[in-house]
C-alpha positions as CSV (number, residue, x, y, z in Angstrom):
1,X,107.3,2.6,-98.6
2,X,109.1,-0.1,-100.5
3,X,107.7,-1.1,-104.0
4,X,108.6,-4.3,-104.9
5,X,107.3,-5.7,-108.1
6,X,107.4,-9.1,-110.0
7,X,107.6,-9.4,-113.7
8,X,105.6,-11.9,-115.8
9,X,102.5,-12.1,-117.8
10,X,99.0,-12.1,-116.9
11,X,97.2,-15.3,-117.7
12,X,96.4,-19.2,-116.5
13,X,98.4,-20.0,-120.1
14,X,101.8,-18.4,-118.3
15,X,101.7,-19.5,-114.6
16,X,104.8,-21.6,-114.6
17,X,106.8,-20.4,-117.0
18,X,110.2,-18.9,-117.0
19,X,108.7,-15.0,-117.7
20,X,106.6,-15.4,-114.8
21,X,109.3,-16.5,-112.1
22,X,109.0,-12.8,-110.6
23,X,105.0,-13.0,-110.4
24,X,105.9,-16.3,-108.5
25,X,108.3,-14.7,-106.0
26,X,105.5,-11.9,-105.2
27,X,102.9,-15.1,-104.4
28,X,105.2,-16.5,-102.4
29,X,106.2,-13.2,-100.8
30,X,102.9,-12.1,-100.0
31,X,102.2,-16.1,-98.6
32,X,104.6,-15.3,-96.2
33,X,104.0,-12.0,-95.0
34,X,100.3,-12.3,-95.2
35,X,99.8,-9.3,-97.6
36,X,96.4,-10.0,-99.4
37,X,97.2,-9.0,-103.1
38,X,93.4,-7.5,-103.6
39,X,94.0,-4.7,-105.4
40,X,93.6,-4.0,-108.7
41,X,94.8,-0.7,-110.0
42,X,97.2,1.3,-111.5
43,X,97.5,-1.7,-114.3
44,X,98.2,-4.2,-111.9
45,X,97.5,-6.7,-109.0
46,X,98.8,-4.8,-105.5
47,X,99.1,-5.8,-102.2
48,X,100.2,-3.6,-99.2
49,X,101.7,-4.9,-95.8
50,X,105.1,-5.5,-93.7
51,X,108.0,-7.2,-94.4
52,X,109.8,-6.7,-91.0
53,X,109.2,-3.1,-90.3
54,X,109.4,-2.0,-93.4
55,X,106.0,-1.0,-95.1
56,X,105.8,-2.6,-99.0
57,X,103.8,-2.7,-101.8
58,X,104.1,-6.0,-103.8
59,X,102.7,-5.3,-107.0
60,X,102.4,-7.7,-110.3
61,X,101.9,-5.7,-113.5
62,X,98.8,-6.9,-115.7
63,X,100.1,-5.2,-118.8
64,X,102.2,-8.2,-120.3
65,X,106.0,-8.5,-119.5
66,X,106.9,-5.6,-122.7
67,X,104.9,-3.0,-121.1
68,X,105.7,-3.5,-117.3
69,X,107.0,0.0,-116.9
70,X,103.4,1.7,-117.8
71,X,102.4,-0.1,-114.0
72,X,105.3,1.0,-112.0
73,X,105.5,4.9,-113.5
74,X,101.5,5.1,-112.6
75,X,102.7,3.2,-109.2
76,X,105.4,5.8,-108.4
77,X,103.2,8.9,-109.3
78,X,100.5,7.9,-107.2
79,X,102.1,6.8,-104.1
80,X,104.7,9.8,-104.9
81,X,107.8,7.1,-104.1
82,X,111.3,7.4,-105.7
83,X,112.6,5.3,-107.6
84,X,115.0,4.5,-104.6
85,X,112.7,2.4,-103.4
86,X,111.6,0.0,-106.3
87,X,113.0,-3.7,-106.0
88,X,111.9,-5.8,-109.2
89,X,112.4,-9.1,-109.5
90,X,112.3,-11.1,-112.8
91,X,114.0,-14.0,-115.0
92,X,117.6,-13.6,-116.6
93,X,118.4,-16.8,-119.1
94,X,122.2,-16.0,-118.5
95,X,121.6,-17.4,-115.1
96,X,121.1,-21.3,-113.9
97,X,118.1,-22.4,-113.1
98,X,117.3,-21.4,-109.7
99,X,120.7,-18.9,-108.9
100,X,120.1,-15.2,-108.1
101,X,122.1,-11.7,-109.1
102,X,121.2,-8.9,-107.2
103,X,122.1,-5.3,-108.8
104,X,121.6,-2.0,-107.7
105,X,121.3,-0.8,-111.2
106,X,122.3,-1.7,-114.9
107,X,120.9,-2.0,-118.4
108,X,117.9,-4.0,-119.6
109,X,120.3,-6.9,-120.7
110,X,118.1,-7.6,-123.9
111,X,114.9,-8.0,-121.5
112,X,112.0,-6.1,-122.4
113,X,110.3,-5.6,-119.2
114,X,113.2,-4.3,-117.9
115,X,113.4,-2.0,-121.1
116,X,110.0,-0.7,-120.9
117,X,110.7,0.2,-116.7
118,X,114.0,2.0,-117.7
119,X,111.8,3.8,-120.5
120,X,109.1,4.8,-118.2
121,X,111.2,5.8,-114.8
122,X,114.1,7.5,-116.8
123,X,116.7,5.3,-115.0
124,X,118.5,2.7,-114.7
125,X,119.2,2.9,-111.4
126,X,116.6,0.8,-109.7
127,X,117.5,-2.4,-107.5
128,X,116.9,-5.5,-108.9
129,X,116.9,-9.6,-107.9
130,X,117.4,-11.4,-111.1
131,X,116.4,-14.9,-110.8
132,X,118.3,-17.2,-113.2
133,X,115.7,-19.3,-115.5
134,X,118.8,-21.1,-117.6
135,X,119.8,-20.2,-120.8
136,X,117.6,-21.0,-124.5
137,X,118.9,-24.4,-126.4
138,X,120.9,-23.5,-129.6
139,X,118.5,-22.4,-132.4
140,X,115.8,-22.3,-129.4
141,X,113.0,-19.4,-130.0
142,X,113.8,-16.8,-127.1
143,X,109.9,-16.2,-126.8
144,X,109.5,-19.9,-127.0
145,X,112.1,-21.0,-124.2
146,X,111.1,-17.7,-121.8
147,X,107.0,-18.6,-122.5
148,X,107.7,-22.2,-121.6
149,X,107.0,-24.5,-118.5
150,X,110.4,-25.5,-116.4
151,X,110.8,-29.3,-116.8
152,X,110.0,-31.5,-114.2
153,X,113.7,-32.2,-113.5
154,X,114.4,-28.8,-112.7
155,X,111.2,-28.0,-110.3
156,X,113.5,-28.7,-107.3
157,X,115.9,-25.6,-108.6
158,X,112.6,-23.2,-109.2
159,X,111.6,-23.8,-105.8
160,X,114.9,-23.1,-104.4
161,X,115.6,-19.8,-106.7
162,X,112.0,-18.6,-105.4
163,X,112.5,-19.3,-101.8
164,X,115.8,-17.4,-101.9
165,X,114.3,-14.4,-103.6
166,X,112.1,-14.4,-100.9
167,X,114.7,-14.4,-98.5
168,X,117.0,-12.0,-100.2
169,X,114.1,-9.4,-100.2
170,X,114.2,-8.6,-96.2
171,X,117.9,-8.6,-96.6
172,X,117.6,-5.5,-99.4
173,X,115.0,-3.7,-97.3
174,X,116.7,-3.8,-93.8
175,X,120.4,-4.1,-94.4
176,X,120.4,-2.6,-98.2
177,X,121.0,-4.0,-101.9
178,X,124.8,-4.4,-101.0
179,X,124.8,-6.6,-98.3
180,X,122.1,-8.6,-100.3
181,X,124.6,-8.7,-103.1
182,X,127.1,-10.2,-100.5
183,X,124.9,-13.0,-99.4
184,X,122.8,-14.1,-102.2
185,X,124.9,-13.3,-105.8
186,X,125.4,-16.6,-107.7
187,X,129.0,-17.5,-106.9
């Protein structure tokens, strides 16, 4: 079984903003592949069903962005996966609004939730779609810019960032995170 989780915050106060872009990929994910996200457990929202004919668990973390890793370990241990098969999905400001990186591993980059996942699987070799967000004004607040709402201007590139996630994740699961790399990867 796949894991695939979004990053963000819990909260009415965050839906929209740039931390929660991977918590808006899952929704739309589980829209499509009619996966009822119903469960509430190990610190999270979770949602098992089929993309294609590969079994998944879409999973939002409720612990706040800094402590996403505390969901996924208890995810892993329970359903006894490897961490071959976790895809995460999440903002990156180095990105444009709306353009995708796909990596089959790396650092954190400065991103926490990313930080607290390598602390808590002991690797950094985990499969990721980074969806870009656009990077902070000059003497912006990084919590400020990534805990703000997209501008109205830029909705159009949101919706097209989280429709390509969504079609970049079948690509990862049936044909792997290479050949997702090749098709989706911000030129």
């Amino acid at each position: 079984m796949y894991i695939i989780a979004g990053l963000g915050n819990p909260g009415k106060q965050y839906e929209g903003t740039r931390h929660n872009i991977g918590f808006a990929v899952i929704d739309e994910l589980a829209d499509a592949y009619n996966i009822n996200m119903d469960m509430a457990k190990h610190k999270g929202i979770c949602g098992k069903g089929m993309i294609g004919s590969n079994k998944v668990l879409l999973v939002k973390p409720q612990t706040f962005m800094n402590n996403s890793g505390e969901c996924l370990r208890e995810v892993l241990d329970y359903y006894k996966e490897d961490v071959d098969n976790v895809l995460v999905i999440y903002d990156d400001i180095c990105l444009d609004v709306g353009r995708l990186r796909l990596r089959p591993k790396g650092s954190a980059g400065g991103h926490n939730g990313i930080k607290s996942i390598i602390a808590h699987l002991g690797t950094e070799e985990f499969s990721r779609i980074r969806v870009g967000v656009g990077d902070k004004p000059k003497n912006y607040d990084l919590a400020d810019w990534v805990l703000g709402h997209f501008p109205k201007e830029q909705l159009d590139d949101v919706r097209a960032g989280i429709d390509k996630a969504v079609k970049a994740v079948p690509v990862v699961l049936d044909r792997g995170i290479e050949e997702g790399m090749n098709e989706f990867n911000a030129k």
